[in-house]
C-alpha positions in Angstrom: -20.0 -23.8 52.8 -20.1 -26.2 50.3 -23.2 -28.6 50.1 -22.9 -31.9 48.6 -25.9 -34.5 47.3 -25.3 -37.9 47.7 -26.7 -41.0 45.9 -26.8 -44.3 48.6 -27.1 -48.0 48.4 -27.6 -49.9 51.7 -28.7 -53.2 52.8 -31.0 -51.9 55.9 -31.3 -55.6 57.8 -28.0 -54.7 60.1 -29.9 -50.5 61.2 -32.7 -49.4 62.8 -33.6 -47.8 59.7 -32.0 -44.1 58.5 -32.5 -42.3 61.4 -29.9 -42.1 64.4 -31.7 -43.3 67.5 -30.9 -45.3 70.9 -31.5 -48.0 70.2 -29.3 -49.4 67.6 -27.2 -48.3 64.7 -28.9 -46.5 62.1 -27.6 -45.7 58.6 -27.6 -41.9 58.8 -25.4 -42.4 62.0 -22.2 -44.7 60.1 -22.5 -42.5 57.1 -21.9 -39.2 59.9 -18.9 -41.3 61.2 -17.5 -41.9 58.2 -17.5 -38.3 56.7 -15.8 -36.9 60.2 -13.2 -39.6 59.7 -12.1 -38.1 56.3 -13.5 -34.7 56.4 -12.3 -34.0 60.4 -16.1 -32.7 61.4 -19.6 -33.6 62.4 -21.9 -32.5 60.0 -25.3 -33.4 59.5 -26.1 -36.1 56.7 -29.9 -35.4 55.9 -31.9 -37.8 53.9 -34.6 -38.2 51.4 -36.8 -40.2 53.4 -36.6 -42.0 56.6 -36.3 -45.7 55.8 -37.7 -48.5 58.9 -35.3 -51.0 60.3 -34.6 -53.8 57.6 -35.7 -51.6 55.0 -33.2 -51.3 51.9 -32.0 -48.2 49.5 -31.1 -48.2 45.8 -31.2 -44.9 45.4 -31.9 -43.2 48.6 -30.6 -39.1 48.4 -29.0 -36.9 51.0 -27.0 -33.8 51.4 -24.2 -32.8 54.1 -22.4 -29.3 54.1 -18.7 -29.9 54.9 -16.6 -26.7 55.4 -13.6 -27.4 52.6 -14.4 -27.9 48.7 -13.7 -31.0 47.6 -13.3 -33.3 44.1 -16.7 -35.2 44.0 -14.9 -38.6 43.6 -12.7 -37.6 46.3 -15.5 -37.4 49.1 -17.5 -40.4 47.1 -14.5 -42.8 47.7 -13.2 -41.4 50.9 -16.5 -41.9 52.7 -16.8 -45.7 51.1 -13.0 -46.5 52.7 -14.3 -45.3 56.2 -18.0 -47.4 55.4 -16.3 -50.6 54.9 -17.3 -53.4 55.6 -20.7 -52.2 56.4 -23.3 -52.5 53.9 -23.8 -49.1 52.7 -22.0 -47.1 49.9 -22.4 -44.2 48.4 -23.0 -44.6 44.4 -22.5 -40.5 43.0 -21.6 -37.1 45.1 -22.5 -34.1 43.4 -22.0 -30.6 44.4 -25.2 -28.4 44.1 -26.5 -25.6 45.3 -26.9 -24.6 49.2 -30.8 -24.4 48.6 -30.7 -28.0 47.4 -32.5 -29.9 50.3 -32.9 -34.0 50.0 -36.0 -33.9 51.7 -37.8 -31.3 50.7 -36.6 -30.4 47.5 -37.5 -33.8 46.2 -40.8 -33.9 43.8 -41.3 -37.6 43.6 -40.1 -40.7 45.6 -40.0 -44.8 44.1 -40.4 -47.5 46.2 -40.1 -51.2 45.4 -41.6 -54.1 47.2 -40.5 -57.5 46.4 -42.8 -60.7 47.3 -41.2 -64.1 46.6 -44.3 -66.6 45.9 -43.0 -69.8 46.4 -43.2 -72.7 49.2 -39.0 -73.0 49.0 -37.4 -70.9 52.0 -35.2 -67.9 51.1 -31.6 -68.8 51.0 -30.1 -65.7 48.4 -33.0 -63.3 49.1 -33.2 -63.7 52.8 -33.9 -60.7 54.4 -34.3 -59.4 51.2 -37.9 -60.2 49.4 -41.4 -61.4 51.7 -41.8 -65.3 50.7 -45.4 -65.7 50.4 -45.8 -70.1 49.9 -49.5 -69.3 49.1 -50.1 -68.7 45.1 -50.5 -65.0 44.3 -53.3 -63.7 41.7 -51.1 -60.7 40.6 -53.5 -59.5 37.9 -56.1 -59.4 40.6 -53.7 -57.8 43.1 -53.2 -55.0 40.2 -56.8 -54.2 39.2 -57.2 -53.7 43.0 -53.8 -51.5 43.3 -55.9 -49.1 40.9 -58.5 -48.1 43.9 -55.7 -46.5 45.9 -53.7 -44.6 42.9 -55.0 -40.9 43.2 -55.8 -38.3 45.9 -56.7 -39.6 48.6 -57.2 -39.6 52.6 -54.9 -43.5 53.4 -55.8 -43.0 57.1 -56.0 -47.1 56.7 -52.8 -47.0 55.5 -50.7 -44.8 58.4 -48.9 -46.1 61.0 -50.2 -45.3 64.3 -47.2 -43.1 65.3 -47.2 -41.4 61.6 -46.0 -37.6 62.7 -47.0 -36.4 59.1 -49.7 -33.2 59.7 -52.2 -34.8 57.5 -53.3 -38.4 55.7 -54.0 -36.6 52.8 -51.3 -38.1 49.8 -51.9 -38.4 46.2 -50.5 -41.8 45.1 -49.5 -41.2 41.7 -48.5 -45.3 40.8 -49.1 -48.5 42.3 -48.6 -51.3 39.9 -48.2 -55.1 40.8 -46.3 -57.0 38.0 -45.0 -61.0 38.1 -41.2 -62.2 36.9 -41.1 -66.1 37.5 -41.8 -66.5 41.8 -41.4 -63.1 41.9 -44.0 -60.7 42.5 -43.0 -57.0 42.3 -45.0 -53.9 43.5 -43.9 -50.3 42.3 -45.3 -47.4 44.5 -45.0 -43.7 43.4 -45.3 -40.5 45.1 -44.0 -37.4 46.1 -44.2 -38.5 49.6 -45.6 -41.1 51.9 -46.6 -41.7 54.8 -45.1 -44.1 57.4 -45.7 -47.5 56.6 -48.1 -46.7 53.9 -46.0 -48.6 51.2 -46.2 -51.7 53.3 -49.9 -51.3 54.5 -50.7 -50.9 51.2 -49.2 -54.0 50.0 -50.3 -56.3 53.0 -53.5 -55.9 52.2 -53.3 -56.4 47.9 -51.9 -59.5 49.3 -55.0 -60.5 50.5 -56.5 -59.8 47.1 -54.1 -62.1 45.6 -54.8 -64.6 48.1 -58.9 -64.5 47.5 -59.7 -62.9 51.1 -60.4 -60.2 49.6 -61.6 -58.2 46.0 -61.3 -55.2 44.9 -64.0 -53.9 46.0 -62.8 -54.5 50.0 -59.6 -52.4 49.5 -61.9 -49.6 48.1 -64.0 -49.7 50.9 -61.0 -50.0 53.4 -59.6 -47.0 52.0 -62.9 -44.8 52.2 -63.4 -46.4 56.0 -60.3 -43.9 57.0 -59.8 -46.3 60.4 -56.4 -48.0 60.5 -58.5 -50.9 61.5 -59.7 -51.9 58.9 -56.1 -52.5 56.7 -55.6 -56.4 55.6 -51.6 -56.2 57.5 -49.0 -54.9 57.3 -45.8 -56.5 54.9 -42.2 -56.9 56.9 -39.9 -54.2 56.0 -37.3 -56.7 54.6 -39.1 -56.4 51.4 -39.0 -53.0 50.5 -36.6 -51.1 48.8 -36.5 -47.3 48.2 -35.5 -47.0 44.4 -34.9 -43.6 43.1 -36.0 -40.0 44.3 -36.6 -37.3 41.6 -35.8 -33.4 42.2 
C-alpha cells in the first residue's frame, strides 16, 4: 500500500487544533474528508505534531496510506479541490517509503512565535501575531532565552494535561529577534512538550517587560513546578515552521 508524505499550510483559528475530537472541527479531520472524496476511502492522515486550537502550520508533515498509486501532483491537487474554501492546503506530496512515519521519524521540529509590540489593534494580523502595547526589551528577552536552550527537565513549562512520559527535552534553539513592531521567537527541537513553546515565551515576555531578569527564568526552570511559569502566550501566535527527517 502506497504511503504518501504530505507538506501542509493551514490557518488553525477556524479548528480545534490537528487532532479530530468532539468538540469542533479539527484540521486532521477536513484533510481525512477530503482524501475519501477523491481517493473513495477513510484512511488515516497522521501528523507531525499535534497543533492547539488557533495554532497555525507552514510546514506541518503527515503521511496517509491510500490503497491505489497515484501521480504526486495528482493527490496534491485533488485533495486542495475537495479542501476549498477552508484554510488548509497541502504545499508538496511525496511518495516515500512505508517505514516513513511523520511523527516519529521526524529528528527536529521549528516553531515560530510572532509578538506584535505596538499600542495599534491588529487589523491584517488578527488572529495571527500576540499584540503586546507594552514596549519589549528583545535583547533582554534573548539573553534570558539562553537559560532554557539545552537538556533540561521544563516541568515549568508543561501543560497540566501533557501525556508525554517524561519532562525531560533538550531545547536545541530559542532565539528572540526584532523586525520593526515585530518581535519573533524561533524555538527548536526534536520534540516538545505541550504548550511548552508558549510557556516558554509567556514568561521571556516578562523579561522584556522588566518583571522579570534572567536570572528568574533560570530559577523557574530549575523550580520544576508549573507554578512558577510567568503565563502562558495565546495560541494565535504560533506557527509550526518546518519539521526535519
Amino acid at each position: 500500500m502506497p504511503r504518501y508524505k504530505l507538506t501542509i499550510e493551514y490557518d488553525g483559528t477556524p479548528y480545534v487544533g490537528w487532532q479530530v475530537q468532539d468538540n469542533g472541527p479539527s484540521v486532521q479531520g477536513v484533510l481525512t474528508d477530503a482524501i475519501a472524496a477523491f481517493a473513495g476511502e477513510r484512511s488515516a492522515v497522521q501528523g507531525a505534531g499535534r497543533t492547539d486550537a488557533g495554532v497555525h502550520a507552514l510546514g506541518q508533515v503527515a503521511h496517509v496510506d491510500l490503497a491505489k498509486e497515484w501521480d504526486n501532483d495528482t493527490v496534491r491537487d485533488a485533495i486542495n479541490f475537495h479542501l476549498r474554501p477552508r484554510p488548509v492546503a497541502v504545499l508538496k506530496v511525496e511518495r516515500v517509503e512505508a517505514t516513513f512515519d511523520a511523527r516519529f521519524s521526524a529528528t527536529r521540529r521549528h516553531y515560530l512565535y510572532r509578538i506584535a509590540n505596538r499600542r495599534a489593534d491588529l487589523t491584517l494580523d488578527h488572529n495571527r501575531s500576540w499584540r503586546v502595547p507594552r514596549p519589549l526589551d528583545e535583547a533582554a528577552m534573548h539573553a534570558a532565552a539562553q537559560q532554557l536552550v539545552g537538556r533540561h527537565d521544563f516541568t515549568t513549562f508543561r501543560a497540566a494535561e501533557c501525556q508525554a512520559k517524561s519532562p525531560i527535552k533538550t531545547l536545541d534553539r530559542l532565539d528572540v529577534s526584532r523586525q520593526g513592531e515585530e518581535l519573533r521567537i524561533i524555538a527548536s527541537a526534536r520534540s516538545f512538550l505541550h504548550h511548552q513553546v508558549r510557556s516558554m515565551v509567556g514568561s521571556l515576555v516578562h523579561v522584556g517587560e522588566g518583571k522579570w531578569a534572567a536570572e528568574d527564568v533560570a530559577a523557574a526552570l530549575a523550580a520544576r513546578d508549573r507554578a512558577r511559569c510567568g503565563q502562558v502566550a495565546p495560541p494565535q501566535g504560533l506557527y509550526l515552521v518546518q519539521v526535519e527527517y
